[in-house]
C-alpha positions in Angstrom: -9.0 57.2 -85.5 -8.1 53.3 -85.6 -10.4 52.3 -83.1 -13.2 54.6 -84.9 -12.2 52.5 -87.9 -12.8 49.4 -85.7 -16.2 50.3 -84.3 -17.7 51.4 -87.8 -16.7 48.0 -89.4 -18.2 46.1 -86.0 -21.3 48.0 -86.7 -21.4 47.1 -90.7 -20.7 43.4 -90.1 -23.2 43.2 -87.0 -25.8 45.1 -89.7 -25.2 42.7 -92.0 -25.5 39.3 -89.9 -28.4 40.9 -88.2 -29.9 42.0 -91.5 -28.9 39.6 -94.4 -28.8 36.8 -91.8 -32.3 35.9 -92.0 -32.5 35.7 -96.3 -29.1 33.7 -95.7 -30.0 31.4 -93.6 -33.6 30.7 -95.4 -30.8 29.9 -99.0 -28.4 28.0 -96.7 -29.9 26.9 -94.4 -33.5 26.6 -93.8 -34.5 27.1 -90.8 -37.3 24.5 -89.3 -40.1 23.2 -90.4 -43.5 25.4 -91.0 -44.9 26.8 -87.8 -47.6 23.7 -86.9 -49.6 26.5 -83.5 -50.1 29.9 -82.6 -50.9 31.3 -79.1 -53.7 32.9 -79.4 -55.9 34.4 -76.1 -53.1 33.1 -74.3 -53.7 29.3 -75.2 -51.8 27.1 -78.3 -53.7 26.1 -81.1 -52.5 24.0 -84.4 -52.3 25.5 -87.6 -53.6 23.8 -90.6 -50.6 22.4 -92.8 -51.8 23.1 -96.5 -48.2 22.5 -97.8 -47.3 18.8 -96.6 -48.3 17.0 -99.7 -45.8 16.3 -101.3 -47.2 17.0 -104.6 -46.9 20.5 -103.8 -48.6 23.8 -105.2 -52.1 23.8 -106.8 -53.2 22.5 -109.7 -55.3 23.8 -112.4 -59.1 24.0 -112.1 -59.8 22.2 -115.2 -58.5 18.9 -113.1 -61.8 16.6 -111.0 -61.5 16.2 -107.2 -59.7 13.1 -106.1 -62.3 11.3 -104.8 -64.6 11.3 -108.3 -61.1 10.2 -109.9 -60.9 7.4 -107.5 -64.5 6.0 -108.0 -64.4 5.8 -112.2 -62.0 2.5 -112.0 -62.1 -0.4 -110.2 -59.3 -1.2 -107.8 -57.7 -2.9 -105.2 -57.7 -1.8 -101.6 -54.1 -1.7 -99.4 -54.4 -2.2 -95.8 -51.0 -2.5 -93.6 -50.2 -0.9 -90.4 -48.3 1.6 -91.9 -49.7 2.6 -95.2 -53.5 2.7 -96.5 -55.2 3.2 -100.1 -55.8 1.7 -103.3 -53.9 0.1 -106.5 -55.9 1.6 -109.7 -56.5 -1.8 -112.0 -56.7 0.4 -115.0 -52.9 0.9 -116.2 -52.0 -1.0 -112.6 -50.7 2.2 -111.0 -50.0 2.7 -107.8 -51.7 6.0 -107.2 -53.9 6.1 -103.9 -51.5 6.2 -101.0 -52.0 7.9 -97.4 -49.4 7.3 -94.7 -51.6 6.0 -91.5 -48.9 7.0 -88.9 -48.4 10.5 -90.0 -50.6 13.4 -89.5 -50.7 16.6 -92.2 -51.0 18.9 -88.6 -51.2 18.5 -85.0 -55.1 19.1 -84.6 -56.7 15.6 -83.5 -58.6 15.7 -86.3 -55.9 16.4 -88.9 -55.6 14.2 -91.6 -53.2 11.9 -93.0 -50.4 12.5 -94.9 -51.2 11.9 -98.8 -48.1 10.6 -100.6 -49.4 9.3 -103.9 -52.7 11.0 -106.1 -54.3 9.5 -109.2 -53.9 11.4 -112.8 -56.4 13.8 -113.6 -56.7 14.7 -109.8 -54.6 17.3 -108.1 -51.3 16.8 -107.6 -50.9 13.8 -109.1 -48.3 11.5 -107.8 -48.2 7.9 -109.0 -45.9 4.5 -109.4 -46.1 1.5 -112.0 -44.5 -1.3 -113.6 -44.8 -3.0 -116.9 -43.3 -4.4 -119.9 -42.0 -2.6 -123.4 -41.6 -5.2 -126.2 -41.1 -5.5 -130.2 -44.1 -7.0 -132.2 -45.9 -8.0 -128.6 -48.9 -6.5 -127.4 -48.1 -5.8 -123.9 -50.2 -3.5 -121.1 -50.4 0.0 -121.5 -51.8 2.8 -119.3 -55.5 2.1 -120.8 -55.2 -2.0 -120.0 -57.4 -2.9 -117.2 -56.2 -6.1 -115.3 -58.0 -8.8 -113.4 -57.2 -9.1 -109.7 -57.2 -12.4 -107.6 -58.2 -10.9 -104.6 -60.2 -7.1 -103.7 -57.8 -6.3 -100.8 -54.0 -6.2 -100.5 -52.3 -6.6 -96.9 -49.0 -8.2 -95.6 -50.6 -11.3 -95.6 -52.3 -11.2 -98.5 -50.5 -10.8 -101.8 -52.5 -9.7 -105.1 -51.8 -11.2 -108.3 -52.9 -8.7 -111.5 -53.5 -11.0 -114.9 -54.1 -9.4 -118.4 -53.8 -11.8 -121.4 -53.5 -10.4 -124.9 -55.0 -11.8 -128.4 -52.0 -13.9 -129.1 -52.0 -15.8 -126.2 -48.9 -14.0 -124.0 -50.1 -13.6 -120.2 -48.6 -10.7 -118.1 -48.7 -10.6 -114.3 -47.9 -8.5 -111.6 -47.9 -10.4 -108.4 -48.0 -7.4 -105.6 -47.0 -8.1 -102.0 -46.4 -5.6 -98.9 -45.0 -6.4 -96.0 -45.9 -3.7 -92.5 -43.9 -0.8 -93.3 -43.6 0.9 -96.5 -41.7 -2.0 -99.0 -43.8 -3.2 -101.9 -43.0 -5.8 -103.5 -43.8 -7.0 -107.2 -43.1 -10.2 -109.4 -43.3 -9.0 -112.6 -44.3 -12.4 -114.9 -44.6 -13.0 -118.5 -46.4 -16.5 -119.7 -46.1 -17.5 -123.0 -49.1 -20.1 -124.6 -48.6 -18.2 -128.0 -46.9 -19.9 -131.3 -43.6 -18.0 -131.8 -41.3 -17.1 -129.3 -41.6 -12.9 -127.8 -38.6 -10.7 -126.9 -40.3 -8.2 -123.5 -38.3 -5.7 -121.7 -39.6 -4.7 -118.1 -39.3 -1.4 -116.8 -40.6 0.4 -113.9 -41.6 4.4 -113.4 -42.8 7.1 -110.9 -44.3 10.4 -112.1 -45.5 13.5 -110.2 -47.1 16.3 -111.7 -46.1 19.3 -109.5 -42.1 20.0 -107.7 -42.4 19.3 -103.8 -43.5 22.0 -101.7 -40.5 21.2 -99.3 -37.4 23.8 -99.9 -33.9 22.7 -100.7 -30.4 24.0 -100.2 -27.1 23.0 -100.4 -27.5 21.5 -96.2 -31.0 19.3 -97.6 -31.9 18.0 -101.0 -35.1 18.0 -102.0 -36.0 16.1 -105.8 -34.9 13.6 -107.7 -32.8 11.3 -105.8 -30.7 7.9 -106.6 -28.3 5.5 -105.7 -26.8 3.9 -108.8 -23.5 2.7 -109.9 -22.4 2.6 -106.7 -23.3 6.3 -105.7 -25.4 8.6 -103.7 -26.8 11.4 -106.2 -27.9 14.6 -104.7 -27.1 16.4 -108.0 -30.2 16.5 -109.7 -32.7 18.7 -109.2 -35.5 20.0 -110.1 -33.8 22.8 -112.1 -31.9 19.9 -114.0 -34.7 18.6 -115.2 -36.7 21.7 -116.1 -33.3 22.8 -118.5 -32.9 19.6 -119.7 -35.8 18.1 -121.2 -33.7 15.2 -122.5 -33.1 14.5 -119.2 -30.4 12.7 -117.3 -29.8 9.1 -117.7 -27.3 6.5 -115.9 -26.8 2.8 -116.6 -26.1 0.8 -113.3 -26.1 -2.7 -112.0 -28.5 -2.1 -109.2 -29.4 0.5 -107.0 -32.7 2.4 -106.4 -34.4 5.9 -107.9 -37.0 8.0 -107.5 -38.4 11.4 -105.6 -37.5 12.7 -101.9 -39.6 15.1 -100.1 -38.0 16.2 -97.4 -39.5 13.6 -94.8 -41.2 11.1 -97.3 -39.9 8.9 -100.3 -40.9 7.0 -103.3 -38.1 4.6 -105.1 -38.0 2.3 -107.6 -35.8 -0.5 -106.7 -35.2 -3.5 -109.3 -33.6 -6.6 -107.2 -30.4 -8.0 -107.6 -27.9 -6.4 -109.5 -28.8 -6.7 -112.8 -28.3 -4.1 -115.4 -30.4 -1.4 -115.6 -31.3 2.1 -117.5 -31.9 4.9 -114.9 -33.5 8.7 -116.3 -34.9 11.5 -114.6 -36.6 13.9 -116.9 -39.4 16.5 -117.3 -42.3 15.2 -120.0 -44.4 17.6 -122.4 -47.1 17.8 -120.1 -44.7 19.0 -117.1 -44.6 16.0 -115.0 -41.4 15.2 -113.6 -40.6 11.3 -114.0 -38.2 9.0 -112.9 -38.0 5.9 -114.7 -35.4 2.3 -115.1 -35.2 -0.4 -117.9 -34.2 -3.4 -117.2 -32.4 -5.9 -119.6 -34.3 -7.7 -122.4 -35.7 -11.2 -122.4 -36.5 -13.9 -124.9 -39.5 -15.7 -123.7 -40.1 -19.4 -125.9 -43.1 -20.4 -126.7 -44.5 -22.6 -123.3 -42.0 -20.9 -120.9 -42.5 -18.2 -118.8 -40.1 -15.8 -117.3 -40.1 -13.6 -114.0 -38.6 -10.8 -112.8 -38.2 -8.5 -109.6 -38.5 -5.1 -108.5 -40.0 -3.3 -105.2 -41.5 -0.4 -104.6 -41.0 1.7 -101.3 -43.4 4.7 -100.6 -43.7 6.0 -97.0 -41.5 8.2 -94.2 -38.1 7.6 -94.3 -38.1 6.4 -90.7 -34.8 5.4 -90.4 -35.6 2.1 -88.2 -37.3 0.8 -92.0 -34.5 2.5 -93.8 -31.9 0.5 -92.0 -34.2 -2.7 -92.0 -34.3 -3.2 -95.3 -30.6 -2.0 -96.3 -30.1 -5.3 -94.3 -32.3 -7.1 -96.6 -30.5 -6.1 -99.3 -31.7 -2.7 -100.5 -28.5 -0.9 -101.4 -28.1 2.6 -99.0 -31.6 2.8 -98.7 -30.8 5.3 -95.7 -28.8 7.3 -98.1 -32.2 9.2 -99.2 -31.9 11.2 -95.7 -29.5 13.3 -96.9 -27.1 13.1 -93.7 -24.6 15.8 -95.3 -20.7 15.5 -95.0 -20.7 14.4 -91.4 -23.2 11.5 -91.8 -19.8 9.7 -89.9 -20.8 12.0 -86.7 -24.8 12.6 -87.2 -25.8 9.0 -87.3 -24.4 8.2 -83.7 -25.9 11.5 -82.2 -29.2 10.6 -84.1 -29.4 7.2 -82.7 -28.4 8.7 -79.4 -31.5 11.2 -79.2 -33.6 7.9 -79.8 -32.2 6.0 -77.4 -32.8 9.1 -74.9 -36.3 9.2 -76.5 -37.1 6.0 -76.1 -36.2 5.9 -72.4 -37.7 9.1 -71.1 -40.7 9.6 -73.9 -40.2 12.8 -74.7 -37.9 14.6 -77.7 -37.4 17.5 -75.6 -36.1 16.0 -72.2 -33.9 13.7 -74.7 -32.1 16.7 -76.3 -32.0 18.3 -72.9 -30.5 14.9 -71.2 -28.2 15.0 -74.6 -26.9 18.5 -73.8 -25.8 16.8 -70.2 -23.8 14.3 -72.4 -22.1 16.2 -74.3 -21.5 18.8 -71.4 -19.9 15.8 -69.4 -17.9 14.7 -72.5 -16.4 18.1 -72.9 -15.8 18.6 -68.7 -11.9 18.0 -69.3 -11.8 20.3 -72.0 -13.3 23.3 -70.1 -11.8 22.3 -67.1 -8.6 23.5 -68.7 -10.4 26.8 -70.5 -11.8 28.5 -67.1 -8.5 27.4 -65.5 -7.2 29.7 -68.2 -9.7 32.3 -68.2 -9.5 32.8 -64.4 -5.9 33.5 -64.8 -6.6 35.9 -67.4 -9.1 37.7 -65.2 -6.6 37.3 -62.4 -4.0 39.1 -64.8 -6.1 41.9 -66.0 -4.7 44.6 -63.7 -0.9 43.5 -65.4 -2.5 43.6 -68.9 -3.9 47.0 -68.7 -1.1 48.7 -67.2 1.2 46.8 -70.2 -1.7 48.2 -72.5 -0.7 51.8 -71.5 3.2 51.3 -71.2 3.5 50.2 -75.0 0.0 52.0 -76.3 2.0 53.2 -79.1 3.9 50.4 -79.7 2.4 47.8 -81.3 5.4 45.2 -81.4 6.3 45.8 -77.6 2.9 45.2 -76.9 2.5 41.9 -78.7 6.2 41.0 -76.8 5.2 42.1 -73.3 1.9 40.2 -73.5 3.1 36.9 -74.9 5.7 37.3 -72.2 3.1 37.7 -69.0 1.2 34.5 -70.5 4.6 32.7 -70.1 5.1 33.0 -67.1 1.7 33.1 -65.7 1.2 29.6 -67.7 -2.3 31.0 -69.2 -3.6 30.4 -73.3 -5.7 33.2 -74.7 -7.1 31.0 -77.0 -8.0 28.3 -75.0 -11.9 29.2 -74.9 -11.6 28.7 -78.2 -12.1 25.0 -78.5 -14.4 24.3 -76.4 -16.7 26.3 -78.7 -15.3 24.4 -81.9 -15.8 20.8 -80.3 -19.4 22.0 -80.1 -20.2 22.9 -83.8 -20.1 19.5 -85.2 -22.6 18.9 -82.1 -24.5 22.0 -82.7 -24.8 21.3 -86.5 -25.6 17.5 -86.0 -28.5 18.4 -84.1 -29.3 20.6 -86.3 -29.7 18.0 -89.3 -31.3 15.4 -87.1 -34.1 18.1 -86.1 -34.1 19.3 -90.3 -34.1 16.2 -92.1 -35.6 12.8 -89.6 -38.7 12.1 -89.2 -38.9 11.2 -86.1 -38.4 14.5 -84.8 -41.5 15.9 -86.8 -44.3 17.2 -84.8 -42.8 15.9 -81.4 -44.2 17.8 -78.4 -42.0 18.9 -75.5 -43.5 20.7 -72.2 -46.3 23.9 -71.8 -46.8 25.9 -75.3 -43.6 24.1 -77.1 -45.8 21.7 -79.2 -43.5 20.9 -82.5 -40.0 20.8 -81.6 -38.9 21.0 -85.5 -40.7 24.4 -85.8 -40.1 27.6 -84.2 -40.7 28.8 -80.8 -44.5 30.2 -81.6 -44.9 32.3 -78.0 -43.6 36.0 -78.8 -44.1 39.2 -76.8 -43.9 40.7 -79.7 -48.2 40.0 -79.7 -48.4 40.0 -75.8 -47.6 36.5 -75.9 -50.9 35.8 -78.1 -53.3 38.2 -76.1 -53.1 40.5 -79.1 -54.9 38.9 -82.1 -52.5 39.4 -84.8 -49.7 36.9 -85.9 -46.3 38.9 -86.1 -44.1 38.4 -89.5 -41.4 35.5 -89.1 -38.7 38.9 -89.0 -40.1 40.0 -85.9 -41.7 36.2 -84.1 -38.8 36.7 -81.4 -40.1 33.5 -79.3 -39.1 33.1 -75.3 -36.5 30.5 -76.3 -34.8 32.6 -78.7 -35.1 35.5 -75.9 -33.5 33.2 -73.2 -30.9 32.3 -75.5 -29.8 35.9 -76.1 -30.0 36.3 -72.3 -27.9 33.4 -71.0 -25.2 33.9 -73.6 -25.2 38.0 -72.3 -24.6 36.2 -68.5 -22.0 33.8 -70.1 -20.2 36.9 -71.8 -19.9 39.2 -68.8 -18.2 36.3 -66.5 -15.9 36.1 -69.3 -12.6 38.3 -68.8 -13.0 41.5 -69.9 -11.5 42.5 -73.9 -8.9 44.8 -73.5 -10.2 46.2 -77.0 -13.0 48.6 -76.1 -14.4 47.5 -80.0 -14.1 43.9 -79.9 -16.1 44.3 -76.1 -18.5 46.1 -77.3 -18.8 43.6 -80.0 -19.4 40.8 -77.5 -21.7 43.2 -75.7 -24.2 43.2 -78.9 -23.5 39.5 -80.1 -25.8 37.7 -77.8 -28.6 40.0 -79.1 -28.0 39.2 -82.9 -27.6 35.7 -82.2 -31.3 36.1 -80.5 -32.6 37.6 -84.1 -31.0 35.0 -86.0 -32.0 31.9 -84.4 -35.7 32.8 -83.6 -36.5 30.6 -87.2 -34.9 27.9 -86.4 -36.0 24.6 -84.9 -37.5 25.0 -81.1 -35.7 22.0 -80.0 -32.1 23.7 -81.8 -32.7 26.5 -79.1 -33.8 24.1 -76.6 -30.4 22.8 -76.7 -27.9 25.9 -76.9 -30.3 27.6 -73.7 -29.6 24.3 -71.9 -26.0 24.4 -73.0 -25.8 28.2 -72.1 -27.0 27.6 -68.4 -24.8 24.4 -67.4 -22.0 26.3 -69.3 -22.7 29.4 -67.0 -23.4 27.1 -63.6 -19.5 25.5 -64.5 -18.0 28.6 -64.9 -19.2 30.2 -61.7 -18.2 27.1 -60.2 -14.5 26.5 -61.9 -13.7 30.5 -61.5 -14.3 30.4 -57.5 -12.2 27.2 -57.7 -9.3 28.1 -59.2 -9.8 32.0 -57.8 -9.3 30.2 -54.4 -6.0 27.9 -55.4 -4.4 31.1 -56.7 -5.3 32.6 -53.1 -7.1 35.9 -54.9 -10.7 36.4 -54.7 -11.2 38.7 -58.0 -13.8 41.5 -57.3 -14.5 43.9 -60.3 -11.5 43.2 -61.9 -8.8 44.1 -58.7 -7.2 41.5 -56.8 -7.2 41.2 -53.3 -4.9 39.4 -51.3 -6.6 37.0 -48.8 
């Protein structure tokens, strides 16, 4: 009747990780990127990406196509390496940015990735910087300033000018270096009679919430490092409750909106003090927004401030470039998690292996090797242990049917027979825990770098941050029709389940019918439950499954032949 019991709950709790799993996962812990191909008539093709802006869902009708926006004002063109479009001299906003070096999808023809979109455009998305200030005219949204020069690169800085009635001239001088750092002088002249008290103040707005998802494992919103402090507790909900919003003073620091892979933040230099908000407007534009201190500018003096603007990938290289040039935790917008102490080093690791073999998925391959070789001591001792348990399973059974009905003897007699045949039950247990922070680590680097997105590896695996796309579940793509995520059981997945059925049946034999048949079905729900996730996640744990299965076919026969037995189906034989 117990082991009924027993095999019922299995059943419910199998159910329910097989079932709920998925809708779990997708809350706690998304599980790649979107699919980027399909196999269709047996051959990969990309999939158009209509999410990646990161302005999100679509806007209403009433709003005029981008380009018409674009062409009403004049402007001044950016041209770097890294980062192309246009600075709107009406209101100075920063509001026509593409990133060069990343591609929406994989098609050849794709196009780039849009980060920022003028007002009254879809999915408007824009930066500027200006001056608030107490019986001044200063620059508004409507002012149109005069630019030195038509085109902005790194080695050619723009200066804005706009002068008003009473003689105060403001400036903007705008340089860029080759990755994605802005930066601005912001300068106020005074040729007027009486002196003028200006306060400067920098913004972001986007209209829409980012298309990107976010859970507790990846934050997705607004974003900051002030006072000190990584935030990750705003969010879009925060804002959308809270129409007051949520401000912060701080001496310092940096603020603005993450996407999963891109970012745009406001960061005044120095550490003076500053005003920080997030909030929600009447119109339903999400802003983020600083204040800096005010300034009392004499007649024939001028004064001049600074602030920077980055807007691109959050490629960590940049990140970690200009956090040595004095940009507090830049690399804090990645959010890295709690083990940021243990995913940096594997991060920089797969980069390294990148780098040297020039492919993603031969790097996490040669990484599995690593960490196999890392972990050779450890399950050196577990298969010394689990051989002596298969070795012992004749004297556990017949102890099993001695004290069947004796639970207490049971527990004595067994503890006993591991004494003095110097074995650990539990000693395949850690080589499993040692892998998790591994395991989850990769995990990260695949969700949240850059770096990883869109990276090919061999034959149909074309995106190793998206799922495995082949599935006999359509004949491989012979079938024309695209199975539901549910059912997209790709060959990786598939091989996973399999190797991880091989690794269980060299494993000794449970002498609980229940919890064996448990282990019997395990390697099948695992198979469900990872078919979401990232290709180049189940590139690793197949890879890991294999060498893991190769070393304990090779330890077993070792330490099967220093015990002098040769176990065959369970029975010893005496050489």
């Amino acid at each position: 009747m117990n082991d009924n019991k027993n095999m019922v709950l299995a059943m419910v709790l199998i159910a329910i990780v097989l079932f709920g799993g998925s809708a779990l996962s997708e809350r706690f812990f998304p599980a790649a990127g979107p699919r980027t191909v399909k196999v269709e008539d047996g051959k990969v093709k990309p999939l158009p990406q209509p999410n990646v802006s990161p302005a999100g869902a679509a806007s209403p009708a009433a709003l005029r196509a981008r380009d018409t926006v674009l062409g009403e004002t004049p402007r001044v063109t950016i041209q770097t390496p890294s980062l192309a479009g246009s600075i709107d001299l009406k209101g100075a906003r920063f509001d026509d940015l593409v990133l060069v070096r990343q591609r929406e999808g994989l098609a050849k023809d794709s196009p780039p990735v849009r980060l920022l979109s003028p007002g009254g455009a879809p999915n408007a998305y824009f930066a500027g910087f200006g001056w608030t200030g107490e019986g001044v005219a200063v620059p508004d949204a409507n002012t149109v300033w005069t630019a030195s020069s038509t085109t902005l690169t790194p080695a050619t800085p723009v200066t804005l000018s706009w002068t008003n009635p009473t003689g105060q001239t403001f400036q903007l001088i705008v340089s860029v270096d080759e990755g994605y750092l802005f930066t601005v002088k912001q300068r106020v002249a005074n040729a007027g009679s009486g002196a003028v008290a200006v306060r400067p103040y920098g913004l972001a707005s986007r209209a829409k919430k980012s298309a990107d998802p976010t859970s507790w494992t990846m934050h997705v919103g607004p974003i900051s490092f002030l006072g000190g402090k990584a935030s990750y507790d705003t969010d879009w909900e925060t804002l959308d409750e809270d129409r007051a919003g949520v401000t912060r003073d701080s001496r310092g620091g940096w603020l603005g909106f993450t996407d999963k892979y891109w970012l745009t933040a406001l960061v005044p230099a120095g550490d003076a003090p500053i005003a920080a908000s997030f909030r929600k407007s009447e119109s339903g534009a999400y802003q983020a927004d600083y204040a800096g201190a005010p300034v009392v500018v004499a007649p024939g003096q001028a004064v001049t401030g600074e602030t920077r603007l980055f807007a691109g990938a959050k490629e960590k290289t940049w990140l970690d470039r200009y956090e040595t040039a004095g940009i507090t935790k830049l690399s804090k917008s990645i959010d890295w998690g709690w083990f940021e102490w243990f995913m940096r080093p594997i991060f920089s690791l797969l980069q390294w292996l990148f780098h040297a073999t020039g492919n993603f998925g031969v790097a996490i391959i040669c990484l599995t090797f690593i960490v196999r070789l890392i972990m050779f001591p450890i399950a050196d001792r577990q298969f010394r242990s689990m051989a002596g348990m298969r070795r012992v399973q004749p004297k556990m059974k017949a102890i099993q049917e001695r004290h069947k009905d004796d639970k207490p003897k049971l527990q004595q007699e067994m503890l006993k027979l591991y004494q003095e045949e110097k074995i650990n039950p539990a000693a395949g247990c850690l080589p499993i825990l040692l892998q998790i922070p591994v395991f989850y680590a990769l995990y990260k680097v695949l969700m949240v770098s850059v770096e990883m997105r869109h990276q090919p590896f061999a034959l149909w695996i074309k995106d190793l941050s998206a799922p495995d796309p082949l599935t006999p579940v359509n004949l491989f793509g012979l079938l024309d029709f695209t199975p539901p995520a549910l059912l997209a059981i790709g060959v990786l997945p598939i091989l996973l389940g399999v190797t991880m059925w091989m690794q269980f049946k060299l494993n000794p034999a449970q002498l609980d019918p229940v919890q064996q048949q448990v282990f019997g079905i395990m390697p099948w729900v695992m198979m469900v439950i990872m078919a979401p996730f990232a290709a180049g996640l189940q590139l690793y744990w197949v890879v890991s499954n294999i060498l893991t299965i190769a070393q304990q076919k090779w330890l077993y026969h070792r330490y099967d032949m220093e015990a002098g037995t040769v176990i065959l189906d369970a029975k010893p034989i005496k050489k």
